[in-house]
SEDO-685155 format. One record per residue (C-alpha): residue number from 1; residue in three letters; y, x, z negated. Coordinates in Angstrom, 1 decimal. Example, Ala and Ser with C-alpha at 12.3 -4.5 7.8 and 13.67 -1.06 7.14 Angstrom:
{nr=1	rest=Ala	c2=-4.5	c1=12.3	c3=-7.8}
{nr=2	rest=Ser	c2=-1.1	c1=13.7	c3=-7.1}
END
This chain:
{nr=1	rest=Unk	c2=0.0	c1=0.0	c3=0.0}
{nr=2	rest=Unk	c2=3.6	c1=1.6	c3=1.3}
{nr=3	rest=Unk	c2=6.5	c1=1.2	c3=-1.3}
{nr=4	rest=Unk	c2=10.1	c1=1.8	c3=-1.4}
{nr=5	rest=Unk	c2=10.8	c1=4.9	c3=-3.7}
{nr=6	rest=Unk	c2=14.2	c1=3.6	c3=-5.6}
{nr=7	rest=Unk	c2=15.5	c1=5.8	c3=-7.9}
{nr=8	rest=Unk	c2=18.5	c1=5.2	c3=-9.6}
{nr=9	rest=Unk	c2=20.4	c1=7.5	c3=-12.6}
{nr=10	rest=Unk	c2=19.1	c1=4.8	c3=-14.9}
{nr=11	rest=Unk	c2=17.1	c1=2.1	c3=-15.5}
{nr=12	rest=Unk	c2=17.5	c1=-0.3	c3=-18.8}
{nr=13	rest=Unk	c2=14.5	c1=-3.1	c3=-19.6}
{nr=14	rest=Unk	c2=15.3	c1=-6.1	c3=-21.8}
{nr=15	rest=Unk	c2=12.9	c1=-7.6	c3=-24.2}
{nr=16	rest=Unk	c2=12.9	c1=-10.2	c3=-21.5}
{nr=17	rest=Unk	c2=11.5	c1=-7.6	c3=-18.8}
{nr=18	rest=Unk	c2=15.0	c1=-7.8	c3=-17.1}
{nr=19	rest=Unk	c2=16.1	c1=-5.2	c3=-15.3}
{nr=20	rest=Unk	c2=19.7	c1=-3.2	c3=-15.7}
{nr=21	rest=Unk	c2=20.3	c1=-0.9	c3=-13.4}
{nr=22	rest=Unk	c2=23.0	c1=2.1	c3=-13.2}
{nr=23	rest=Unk	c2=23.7	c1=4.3	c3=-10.2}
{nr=24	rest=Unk	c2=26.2	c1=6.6	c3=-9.6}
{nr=25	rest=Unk	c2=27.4	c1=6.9	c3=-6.6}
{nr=26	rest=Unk	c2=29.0	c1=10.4	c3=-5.3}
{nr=27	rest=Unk	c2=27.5	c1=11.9	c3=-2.2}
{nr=28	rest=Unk	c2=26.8	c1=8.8	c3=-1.1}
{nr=29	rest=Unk	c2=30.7	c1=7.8	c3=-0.8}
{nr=30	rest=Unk	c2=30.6	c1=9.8	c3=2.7}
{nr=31	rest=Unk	c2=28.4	c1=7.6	c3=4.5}
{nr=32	rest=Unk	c2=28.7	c1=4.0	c3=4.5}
{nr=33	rest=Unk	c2=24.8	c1=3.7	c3=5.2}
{nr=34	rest=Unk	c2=23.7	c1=5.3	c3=2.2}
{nr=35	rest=Unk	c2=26.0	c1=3.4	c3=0.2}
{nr=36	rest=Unk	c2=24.4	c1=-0.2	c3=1.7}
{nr=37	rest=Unk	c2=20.9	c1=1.6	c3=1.1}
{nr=38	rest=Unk	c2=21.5	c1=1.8	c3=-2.2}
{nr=39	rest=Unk	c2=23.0	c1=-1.9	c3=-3.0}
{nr=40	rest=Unk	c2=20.0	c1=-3.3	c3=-1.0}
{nr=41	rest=Unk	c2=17.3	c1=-1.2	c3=-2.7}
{nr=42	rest=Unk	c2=18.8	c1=-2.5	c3=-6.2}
{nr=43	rest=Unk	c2=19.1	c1=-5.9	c3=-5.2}
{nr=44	rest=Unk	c2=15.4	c1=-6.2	c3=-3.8}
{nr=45	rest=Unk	c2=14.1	c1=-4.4	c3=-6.7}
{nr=46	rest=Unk	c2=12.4	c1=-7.6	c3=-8.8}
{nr=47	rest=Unk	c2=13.5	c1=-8.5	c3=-12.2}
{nr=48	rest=Unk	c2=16.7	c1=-7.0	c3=-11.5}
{nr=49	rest=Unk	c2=19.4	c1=-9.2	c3=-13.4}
{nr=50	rest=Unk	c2=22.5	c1=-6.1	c3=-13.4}
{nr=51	rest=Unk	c2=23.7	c1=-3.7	c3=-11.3}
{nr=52	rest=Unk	c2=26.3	c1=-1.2	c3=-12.4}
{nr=53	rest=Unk	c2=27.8	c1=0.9	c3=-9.6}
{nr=54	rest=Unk	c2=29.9	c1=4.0	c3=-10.8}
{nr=55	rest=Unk	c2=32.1	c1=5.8	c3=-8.6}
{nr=56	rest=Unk	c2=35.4	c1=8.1	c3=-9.3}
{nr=57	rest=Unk	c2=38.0	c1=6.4	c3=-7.8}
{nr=58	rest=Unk	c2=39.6	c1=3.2	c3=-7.5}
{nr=59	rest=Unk	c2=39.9	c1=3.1	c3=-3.7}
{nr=60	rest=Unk	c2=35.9	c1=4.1	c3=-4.2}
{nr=61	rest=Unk	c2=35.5	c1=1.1	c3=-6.4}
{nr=62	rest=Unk	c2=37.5	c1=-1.5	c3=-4.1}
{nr=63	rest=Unk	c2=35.3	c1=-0.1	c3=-0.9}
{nr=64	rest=Unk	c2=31.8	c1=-0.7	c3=-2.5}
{nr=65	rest=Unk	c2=32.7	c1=-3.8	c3=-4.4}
{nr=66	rest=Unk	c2=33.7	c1=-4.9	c3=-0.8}
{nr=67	rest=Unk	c2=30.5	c1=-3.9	c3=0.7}
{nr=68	rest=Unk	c2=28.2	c1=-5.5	c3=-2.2}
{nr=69	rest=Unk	c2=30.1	c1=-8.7	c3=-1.2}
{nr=70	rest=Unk	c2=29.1	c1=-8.3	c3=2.5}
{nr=71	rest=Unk	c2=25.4	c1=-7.4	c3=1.7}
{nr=72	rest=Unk	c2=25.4	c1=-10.6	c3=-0.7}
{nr=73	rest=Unk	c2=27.4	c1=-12.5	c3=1.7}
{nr=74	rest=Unk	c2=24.8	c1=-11.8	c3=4.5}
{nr=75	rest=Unk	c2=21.4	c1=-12.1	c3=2.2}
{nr=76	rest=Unk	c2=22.3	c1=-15.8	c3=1.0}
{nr=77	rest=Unk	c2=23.2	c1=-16.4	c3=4.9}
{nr=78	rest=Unk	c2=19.4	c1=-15.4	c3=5.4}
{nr=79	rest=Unk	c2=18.4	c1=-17.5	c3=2.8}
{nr=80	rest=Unk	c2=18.1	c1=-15.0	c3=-0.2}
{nr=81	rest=Unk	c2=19.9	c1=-16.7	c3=-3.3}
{nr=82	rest=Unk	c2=18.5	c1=-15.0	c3=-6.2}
{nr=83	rest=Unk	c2=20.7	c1=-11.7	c3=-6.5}
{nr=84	rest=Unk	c2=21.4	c1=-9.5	c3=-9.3}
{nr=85	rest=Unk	c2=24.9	c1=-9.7	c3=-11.1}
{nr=86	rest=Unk	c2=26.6	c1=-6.3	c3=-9.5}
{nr=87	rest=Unk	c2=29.4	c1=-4.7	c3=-11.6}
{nr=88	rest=Unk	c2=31.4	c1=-1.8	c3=-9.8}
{nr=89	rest=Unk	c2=33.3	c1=0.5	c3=-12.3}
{nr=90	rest=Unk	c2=35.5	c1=3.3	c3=-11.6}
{nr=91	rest=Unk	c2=35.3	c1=6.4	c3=-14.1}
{nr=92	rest=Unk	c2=35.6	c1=9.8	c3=-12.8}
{nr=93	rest=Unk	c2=33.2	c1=13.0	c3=-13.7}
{nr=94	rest=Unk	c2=35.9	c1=14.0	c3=-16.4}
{nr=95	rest=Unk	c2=36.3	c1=10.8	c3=-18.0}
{nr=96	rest=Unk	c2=32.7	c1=10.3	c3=-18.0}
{nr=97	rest=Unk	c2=32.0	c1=13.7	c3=-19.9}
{nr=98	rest=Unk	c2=34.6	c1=12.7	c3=-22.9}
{nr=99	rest=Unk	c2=31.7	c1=10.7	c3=-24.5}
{nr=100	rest=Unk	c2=34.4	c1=8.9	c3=-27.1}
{nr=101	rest=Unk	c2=36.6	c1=8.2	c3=-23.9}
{nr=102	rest=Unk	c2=32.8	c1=6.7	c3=-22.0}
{nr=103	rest=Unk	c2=32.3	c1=4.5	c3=-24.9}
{nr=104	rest=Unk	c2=36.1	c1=3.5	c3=-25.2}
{nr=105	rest=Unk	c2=35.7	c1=3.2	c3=-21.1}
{nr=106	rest=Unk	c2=32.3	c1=1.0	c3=-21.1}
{nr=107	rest=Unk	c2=33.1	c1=-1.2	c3=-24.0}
{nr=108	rest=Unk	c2=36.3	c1=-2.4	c3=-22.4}
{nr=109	rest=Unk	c2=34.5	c1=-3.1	c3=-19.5}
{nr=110	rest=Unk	c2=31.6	c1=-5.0	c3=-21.4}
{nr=111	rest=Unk	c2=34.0	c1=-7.3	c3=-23.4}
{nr=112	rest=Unk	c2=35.7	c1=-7.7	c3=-19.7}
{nr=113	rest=Unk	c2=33.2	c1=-8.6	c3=-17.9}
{nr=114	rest=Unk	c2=31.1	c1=-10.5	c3=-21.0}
{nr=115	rest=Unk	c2=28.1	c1=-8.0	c3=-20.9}
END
């Protein structure tokens, strides 16, 4: 049997065998098609509930929330309705290694976005 190898930075299991998943995205920000590849991968992957996309930049952030609304867009135009909730966040490789700043960073965007 032939499976797609999906490997994001990190995966999270609920209790409730939900899936959260995180993936940064850097490299990938120069190539369009490796950006899709990674939104569809997460949002086929099953029990996925969350996605969380990091990238550095707030132009990086506006782009690939874009394209997640696209790939969604199309998927429920084919029929596909069950999709995972996909959260975009932008926090660059500095901010992220101030773990006190991360925390301050994340929990703002938790109580935001109610998760």
């Amino acid at each position: 049997e032939m499976r797609i190898l999906y490997k994001p930075e990190t995966i999270f299991i609920t209790r409730q065998d939900n899936l959260y998943i995180f993936e940064i995205l850097d490299d990938e920000l120069k190539d369009d098609n490796l950006i899709i590849s990674d939104i569809i991968q997460s949002f086929i992957l099953p029990h996925t509930k969350k996605v969380f996309f990091i990238v550095p930049t707030e132009h990086n952030r506006n782009h690939v929330k874009k394209l997640c609304l696209i790939l969604a867009d199309n998927l429920r135009e084919m029929g596909v309705y069950k999709l995972p909730t996909t959260y975009v966040y932008d926090i660059s490789r500095k901010m992220a290694k101030n773990k006190k700043l991360l925390m301050k960073i994340l929990g703002k965007y938790a109580k935001e976005d109610g998760w």
